[in-house]
Backbone as CSV, one residue per row, in Angstrom:
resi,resn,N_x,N_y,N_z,CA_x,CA_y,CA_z,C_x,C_y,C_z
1,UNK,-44.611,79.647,42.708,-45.124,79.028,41.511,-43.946,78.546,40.660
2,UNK,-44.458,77.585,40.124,-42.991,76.961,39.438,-43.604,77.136,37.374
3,UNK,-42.616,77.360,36.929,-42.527,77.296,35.811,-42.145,75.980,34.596
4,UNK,-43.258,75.342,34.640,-42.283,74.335,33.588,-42.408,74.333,32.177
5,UNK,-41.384,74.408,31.403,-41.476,73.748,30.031,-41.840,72.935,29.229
6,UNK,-42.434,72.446,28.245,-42.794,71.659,27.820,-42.281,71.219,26.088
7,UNK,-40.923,70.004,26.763,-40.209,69.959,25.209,-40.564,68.685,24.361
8,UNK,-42.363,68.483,25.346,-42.581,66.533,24.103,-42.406,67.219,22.754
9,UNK,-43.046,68.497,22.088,-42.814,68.671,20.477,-41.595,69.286,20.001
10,UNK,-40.265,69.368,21.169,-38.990,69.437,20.637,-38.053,68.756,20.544
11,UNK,-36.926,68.772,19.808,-36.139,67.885,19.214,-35.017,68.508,20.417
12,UNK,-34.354,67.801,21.295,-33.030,68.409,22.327,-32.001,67.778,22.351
13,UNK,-31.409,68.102,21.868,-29.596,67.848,21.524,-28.907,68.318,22.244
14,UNK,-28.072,67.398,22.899,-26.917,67.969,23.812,-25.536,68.658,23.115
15,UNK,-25.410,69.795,23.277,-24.334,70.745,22.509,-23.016,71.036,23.489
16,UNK,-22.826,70.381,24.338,-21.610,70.178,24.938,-22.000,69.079,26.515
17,UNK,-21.214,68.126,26.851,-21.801,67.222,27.839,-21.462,68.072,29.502
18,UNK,-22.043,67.040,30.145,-22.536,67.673,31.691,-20.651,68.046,32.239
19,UNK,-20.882,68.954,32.661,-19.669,69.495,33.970,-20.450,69.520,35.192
20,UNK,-19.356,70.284,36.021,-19.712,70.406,37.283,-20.286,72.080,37.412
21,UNK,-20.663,72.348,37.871,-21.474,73.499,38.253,-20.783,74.243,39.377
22,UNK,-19.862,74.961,38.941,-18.922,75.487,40.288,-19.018,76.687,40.820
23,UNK,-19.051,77.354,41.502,-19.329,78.581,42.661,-17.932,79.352,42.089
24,UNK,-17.830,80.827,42.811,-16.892,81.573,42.837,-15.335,81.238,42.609
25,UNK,-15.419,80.330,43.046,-13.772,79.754,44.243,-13.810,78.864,43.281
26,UNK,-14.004,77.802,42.458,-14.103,77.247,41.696,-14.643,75.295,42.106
27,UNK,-15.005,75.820,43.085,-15.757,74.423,43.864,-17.253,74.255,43.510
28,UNK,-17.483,72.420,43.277,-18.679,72.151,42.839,-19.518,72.558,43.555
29,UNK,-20.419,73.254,43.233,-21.619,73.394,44.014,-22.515,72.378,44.213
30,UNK,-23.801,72.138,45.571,-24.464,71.034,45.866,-25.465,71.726,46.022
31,UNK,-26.867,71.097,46.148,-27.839,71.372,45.836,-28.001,71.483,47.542
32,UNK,-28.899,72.823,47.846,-28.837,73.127,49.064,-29.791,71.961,50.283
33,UNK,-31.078,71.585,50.057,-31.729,70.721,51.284,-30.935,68.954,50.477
34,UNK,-30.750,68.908,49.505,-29.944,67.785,49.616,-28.367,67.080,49.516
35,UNK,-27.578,68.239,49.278,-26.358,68.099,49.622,-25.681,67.210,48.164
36,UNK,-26.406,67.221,47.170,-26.213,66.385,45.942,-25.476,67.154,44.993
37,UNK,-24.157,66.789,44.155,-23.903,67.336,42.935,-24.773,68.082,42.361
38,UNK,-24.300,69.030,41.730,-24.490,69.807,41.047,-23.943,69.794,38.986
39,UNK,-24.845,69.888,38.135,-24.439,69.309,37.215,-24.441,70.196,35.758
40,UNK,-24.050,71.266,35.039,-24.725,71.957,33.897,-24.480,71.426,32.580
41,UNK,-25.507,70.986,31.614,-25.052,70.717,30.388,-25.802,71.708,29.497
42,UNK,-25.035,71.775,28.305,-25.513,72.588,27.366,-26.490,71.711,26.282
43,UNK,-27.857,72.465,26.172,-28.594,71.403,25.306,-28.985,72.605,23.771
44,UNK,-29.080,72.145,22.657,-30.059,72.637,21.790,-31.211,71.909,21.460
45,UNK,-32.234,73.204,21.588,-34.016,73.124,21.359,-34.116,73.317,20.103
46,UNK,-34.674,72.539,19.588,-34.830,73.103,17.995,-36.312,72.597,17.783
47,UNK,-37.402,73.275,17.268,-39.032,73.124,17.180,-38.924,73.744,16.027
48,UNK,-40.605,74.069,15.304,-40.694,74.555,14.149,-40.452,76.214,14.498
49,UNK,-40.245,76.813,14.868,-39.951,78.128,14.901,-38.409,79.061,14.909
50,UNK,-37.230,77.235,15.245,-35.891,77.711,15.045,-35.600,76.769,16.194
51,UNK,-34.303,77.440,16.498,-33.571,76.624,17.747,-32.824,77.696,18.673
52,UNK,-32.946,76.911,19.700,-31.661,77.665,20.745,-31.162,77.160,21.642
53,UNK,-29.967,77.465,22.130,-28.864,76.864,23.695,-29.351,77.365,24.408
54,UNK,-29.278,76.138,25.506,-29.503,76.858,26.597,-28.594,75.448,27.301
55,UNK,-28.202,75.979,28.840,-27.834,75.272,30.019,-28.457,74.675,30.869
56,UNK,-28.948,73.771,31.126,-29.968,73.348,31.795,-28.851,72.742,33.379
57,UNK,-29.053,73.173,34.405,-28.799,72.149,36.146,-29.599,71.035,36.195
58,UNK,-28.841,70.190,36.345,-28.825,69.278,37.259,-28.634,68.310,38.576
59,UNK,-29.177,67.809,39.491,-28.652,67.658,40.390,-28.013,65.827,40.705
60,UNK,-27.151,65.735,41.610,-27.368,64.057,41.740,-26.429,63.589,40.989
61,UNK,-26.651,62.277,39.665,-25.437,62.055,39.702,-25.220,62.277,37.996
62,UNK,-23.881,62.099,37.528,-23.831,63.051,36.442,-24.760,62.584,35.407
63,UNK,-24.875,63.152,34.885,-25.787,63.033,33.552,-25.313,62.042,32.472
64,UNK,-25.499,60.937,31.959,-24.731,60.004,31.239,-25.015,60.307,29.779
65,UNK,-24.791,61.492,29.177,-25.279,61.659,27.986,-23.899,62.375,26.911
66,UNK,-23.939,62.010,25.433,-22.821,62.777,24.824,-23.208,63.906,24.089
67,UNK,-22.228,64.463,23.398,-22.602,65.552,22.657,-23.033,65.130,21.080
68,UNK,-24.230,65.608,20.664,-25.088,65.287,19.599,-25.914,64.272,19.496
69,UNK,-26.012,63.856,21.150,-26.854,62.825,21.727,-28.174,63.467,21.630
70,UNK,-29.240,63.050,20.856,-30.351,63.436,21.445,-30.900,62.791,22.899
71,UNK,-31.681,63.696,23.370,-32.008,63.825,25.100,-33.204,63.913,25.362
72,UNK,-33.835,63.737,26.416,-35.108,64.257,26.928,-34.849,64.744,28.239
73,UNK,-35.374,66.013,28.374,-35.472,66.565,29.906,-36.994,66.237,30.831
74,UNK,-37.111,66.070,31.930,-37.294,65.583,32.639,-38.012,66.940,33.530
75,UNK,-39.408,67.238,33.865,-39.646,68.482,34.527,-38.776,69.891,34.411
76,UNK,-38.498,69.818,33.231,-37.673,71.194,32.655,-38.176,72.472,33.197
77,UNK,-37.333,72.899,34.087,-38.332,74.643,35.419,-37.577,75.764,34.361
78,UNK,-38.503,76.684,34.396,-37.707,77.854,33.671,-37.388,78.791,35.441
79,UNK,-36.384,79.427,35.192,-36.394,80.037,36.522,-35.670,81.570,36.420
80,UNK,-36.789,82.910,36.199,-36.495,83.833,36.064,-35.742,84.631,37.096
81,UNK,-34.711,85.295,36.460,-33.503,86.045,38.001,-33.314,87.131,37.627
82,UNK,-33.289,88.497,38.796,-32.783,89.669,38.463,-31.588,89.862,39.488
83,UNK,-30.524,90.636,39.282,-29.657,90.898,39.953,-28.771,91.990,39.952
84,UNK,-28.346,92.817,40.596,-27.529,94.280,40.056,-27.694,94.654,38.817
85,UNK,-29.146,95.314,38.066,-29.547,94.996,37.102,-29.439,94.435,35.574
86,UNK,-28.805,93.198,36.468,-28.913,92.035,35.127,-30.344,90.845,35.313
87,UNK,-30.754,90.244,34.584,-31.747,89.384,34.042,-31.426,88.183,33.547
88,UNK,-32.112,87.297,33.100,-32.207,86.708,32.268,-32.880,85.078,33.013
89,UNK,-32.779,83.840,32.442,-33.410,82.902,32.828,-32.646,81.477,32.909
90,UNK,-32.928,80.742,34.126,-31.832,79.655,34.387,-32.776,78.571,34.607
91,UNK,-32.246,77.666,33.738,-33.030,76.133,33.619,-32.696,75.198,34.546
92,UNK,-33.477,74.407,34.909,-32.948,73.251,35.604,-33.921,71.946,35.550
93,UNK,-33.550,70.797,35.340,-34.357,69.512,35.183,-34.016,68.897,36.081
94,UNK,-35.545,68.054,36.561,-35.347,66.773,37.478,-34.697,65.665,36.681
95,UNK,-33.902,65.339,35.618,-32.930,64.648,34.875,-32.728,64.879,33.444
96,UNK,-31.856,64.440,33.209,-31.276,64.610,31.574,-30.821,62.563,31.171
97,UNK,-31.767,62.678,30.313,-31.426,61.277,29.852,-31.987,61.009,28.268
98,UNK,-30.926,59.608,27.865,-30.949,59.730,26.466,-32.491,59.006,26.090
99,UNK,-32.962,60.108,24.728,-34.569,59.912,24.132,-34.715,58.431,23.890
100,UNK,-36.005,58.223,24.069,-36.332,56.719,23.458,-36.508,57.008,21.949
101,UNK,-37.013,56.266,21.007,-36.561,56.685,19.841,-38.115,57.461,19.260
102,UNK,-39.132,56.841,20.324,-40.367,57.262,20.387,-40.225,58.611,20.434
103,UNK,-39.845,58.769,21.527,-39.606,60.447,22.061,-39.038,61.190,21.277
104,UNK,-38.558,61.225,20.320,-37.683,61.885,19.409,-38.755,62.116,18.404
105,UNK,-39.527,63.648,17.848,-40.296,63.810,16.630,-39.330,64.536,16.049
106,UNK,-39.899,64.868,14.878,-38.969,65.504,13.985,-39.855,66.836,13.918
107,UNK,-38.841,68.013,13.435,-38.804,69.277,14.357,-39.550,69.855,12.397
């Protein structure tokens, strides 16, 4: 089951622009059945209840967006992980691209 988000009634600001998404060794990682870049940018959510960072993946090719760019994500997956008991939750969108001006409400 997939998890998606839903940010049409949030305002998403990019809070640092796309890098590469690198593994252990410090090599880009690729997206496993398609062999595509790998991409993380930092976005802020801000709605009527507050705001928060988060990192959202991407795959393919880099994300053409700046910092304090407002954005729209694109099938935003929430994707819950446990591991040597740590937690927490890792985002990833089918794209990151800049809002139409439509798309942009005020928070």
């Amino acid at each position: 089951m997939k998890l998606y988000v839903d940010t049409s009634n949030k305002q998403v600001t990019v809070s640092k622009g796309a890098v590469e998404k690198t593994d252990q060794n410090g090599r880009q990682k690729s997206e496993r059945d398609t062999g595509r870049p790998m991409w993380s940018t930092q976005v802020f959510i801000l709605d009527e209840d507050g705001g928060e960072v988060i990192t959202v993946t991407t795959a393919g090719e880099r994300p053409e967006v700046k910092v304090g760019q407002v954005v729209s994500l694109a099938k935003l997956e929430a994707l819950p992980w446990a591991t040597n008991g740590r937690n927490g939750v890792a985002f990833r969108a089918a794209e990151i691209k800049t809002a139409t001006v439509s798309a942009v409400k005020s928070a």
